[in-house]
C-alpha positions as CSV (number, residue, x, y, z in Angstrom):
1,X,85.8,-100.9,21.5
2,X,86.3,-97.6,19.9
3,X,88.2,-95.6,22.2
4,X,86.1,-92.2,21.2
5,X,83.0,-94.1,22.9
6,X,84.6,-93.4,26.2
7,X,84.7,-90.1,25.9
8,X,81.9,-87.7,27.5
9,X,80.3,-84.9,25.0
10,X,81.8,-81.8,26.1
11,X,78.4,-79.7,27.0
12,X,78.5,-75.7,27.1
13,X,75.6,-73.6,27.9
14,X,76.5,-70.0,26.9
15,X,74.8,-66.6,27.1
16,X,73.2,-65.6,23.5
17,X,74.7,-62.7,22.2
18,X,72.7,-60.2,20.0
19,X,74.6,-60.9,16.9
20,X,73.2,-64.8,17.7
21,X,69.8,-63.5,18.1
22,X,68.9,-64.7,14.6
23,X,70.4,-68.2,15.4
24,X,67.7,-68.3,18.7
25,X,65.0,-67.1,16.4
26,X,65.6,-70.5,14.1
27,X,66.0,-72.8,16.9
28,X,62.1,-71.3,18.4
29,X,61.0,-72.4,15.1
30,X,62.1,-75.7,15.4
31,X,60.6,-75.9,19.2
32,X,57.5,-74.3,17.8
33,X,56.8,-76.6,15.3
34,X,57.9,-79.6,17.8
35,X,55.0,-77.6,20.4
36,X,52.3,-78.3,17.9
37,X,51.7,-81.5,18.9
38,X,50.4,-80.2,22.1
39,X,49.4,-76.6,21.3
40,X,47.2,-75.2,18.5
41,X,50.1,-72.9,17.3
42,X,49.0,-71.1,13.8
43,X,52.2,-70.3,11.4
44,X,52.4,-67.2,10.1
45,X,52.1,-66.3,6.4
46,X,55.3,-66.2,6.3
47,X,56.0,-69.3,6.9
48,X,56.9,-69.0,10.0
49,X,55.4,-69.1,14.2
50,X,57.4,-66.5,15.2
51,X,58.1,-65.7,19.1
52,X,56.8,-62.3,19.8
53,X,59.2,-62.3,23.2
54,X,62.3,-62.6,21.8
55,X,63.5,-59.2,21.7
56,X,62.8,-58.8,25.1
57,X,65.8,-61.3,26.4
58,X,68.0,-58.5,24.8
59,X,66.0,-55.6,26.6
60,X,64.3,-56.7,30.0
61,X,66.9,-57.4,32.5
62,X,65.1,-60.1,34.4
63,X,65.2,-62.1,30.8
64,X,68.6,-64.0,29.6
65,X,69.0,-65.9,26.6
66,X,71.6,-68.9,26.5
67,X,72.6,-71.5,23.3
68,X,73.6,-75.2,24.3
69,X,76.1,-76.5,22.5
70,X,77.5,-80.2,22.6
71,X,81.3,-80.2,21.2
72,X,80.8,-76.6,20.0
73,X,77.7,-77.6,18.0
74,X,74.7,-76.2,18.0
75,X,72.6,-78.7,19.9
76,X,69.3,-76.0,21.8
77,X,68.6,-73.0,23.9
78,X,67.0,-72.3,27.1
79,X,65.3,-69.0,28.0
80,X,64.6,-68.1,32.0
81,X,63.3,-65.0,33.4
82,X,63.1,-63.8,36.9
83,X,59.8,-62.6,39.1
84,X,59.1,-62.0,42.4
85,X,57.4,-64.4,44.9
86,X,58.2,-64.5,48.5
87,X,61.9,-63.4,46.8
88,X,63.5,-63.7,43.2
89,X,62.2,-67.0,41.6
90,X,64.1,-68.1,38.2
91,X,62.0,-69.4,35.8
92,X,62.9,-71.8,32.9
93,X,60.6,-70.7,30.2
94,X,61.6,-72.3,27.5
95,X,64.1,-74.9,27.0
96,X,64.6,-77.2,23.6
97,X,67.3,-79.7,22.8
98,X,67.4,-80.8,18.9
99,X,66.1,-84.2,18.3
100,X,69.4,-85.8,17.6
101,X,70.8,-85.0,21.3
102,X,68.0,-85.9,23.0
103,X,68.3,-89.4,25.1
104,X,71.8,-88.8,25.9
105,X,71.7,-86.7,28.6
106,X,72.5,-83.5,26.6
107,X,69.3,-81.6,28.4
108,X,70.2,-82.8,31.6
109,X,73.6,-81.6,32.0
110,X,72.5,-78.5,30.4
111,X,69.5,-77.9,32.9
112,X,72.1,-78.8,35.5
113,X,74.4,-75.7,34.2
114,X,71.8,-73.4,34.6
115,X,70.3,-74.2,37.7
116,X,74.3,-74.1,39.6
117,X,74.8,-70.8,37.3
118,X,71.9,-69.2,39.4
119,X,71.5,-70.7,43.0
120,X,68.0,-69.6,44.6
121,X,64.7,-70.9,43.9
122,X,63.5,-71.9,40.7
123,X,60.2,-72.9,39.0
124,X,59.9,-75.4,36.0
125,X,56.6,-75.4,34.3
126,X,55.7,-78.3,31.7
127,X,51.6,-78.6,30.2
128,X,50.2,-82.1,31.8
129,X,49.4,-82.9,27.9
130,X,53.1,-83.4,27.2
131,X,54.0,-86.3,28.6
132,X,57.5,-86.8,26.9
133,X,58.8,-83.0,28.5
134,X,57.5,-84.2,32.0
135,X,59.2,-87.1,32.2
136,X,62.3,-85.4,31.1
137,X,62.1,-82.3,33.5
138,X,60.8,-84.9,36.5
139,X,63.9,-86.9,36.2
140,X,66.4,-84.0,35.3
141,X,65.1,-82.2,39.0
142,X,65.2,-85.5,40.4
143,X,68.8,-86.5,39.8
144,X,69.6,-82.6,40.4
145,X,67.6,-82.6,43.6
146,X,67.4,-85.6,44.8
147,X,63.9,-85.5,45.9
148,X,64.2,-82.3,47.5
149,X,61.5,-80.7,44.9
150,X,57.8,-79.9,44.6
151,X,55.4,-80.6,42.0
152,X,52.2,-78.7,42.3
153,X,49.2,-78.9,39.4
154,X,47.3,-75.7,38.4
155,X,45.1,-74.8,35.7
156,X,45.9,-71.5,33.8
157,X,44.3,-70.2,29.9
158,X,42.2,-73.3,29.9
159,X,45.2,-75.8,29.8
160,X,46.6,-78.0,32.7
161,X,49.6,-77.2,33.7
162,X,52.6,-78.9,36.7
163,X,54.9,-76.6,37.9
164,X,58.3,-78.2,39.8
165,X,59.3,-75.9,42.1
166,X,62.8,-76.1,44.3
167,X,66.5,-74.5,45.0
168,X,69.5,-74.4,43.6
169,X,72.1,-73.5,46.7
170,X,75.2,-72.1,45.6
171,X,77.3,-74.6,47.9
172,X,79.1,-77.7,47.1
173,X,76.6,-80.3,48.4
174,X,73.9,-79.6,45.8
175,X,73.0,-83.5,44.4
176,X,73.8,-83.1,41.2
177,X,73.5,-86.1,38.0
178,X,74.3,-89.7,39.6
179,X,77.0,-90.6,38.2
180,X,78.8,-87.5,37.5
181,X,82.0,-86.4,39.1
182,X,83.6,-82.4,39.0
């Protein structure tokens, strides 16, 4: 057996600078265009969806940008915001991991990072359409939860929507992955 099959991806989910800005705003493309199967998105003239929110996870403090990155390469993003309900809520907006590290437990780990980065109560919403994204986020929440979560089901803008709601406590006996030690 190859000895470099033992070893574990190193996984890093880092804050988005401004000067990386540009590198978010190709990576939304990609999600964008992935989306389409479940949205009617339109692409711009210019070839391109764009995301008219972007600049504000550079402007609105309630709004942080962060790049995943598996063995310092590129590999996603996630975007969360903050809002008030009964007390701060974090919200993953958006979240994308790149084809090729998907299945591996890249988006699970990196989910993980950001829900022990910022204990409290958090939402995850996914549209009942795509299937593949709840699957992911139901057993990602799951393993990080055990099953200490809440799914709920609304309907918002004419779509259908679930919404996993639960908290991330800032101590040491959070469940996190099975499995996973540190």
């Amino acid at each position: 057996m190859n000895q470099s099959e033992n070893v574990r991806p190193e996984i890093e989910v880092i804050r988005a600078s401004l000067e990386q800005k540009p590198i978010l705003a190709n990576l939304l493309e990609l999600y964008s265009h992935d989306f389409c199967e479940f949205i009617d998105l339109e692409i711009g003239p210019n070839g391109r969806f764009g995301f008219r929110e972007l600049d504000l996870y550079w402007t609105d403090p309630d709004r942080l940008p962060f790049l995943v990155y598996v063995d310092t390469r590129l590999a996603g993003f996630a975007l969360i915001k903050t809002f008030q309900r009964d007390g701060t809520v974090w919200d993953m907006t958006e979240f994308f991991i790149l084809r090729g590290y998907r299945g591996q437990g890249t988006g699970t780990e990196a989910a993980r990072q950001m829900w022990t980065r910022f204990p409290g109560n958090w939402e995850v919403r996914v549209m009942a359409t795509n299937e593949p994204a709840y699957r992911f986020w139901y057993r990602a929440i799951e393993s990080f939860t055990g099953d200490d979560f809440l799914e709920t089901r609304y309907h918002q803008a004419g779509k259908n929507w679930r919404r996993f709601s639960f908290e991330s406590r800032a101590d040491l006996d959070q469940p996190g992955p099975r499995g996973a030690t540190g």
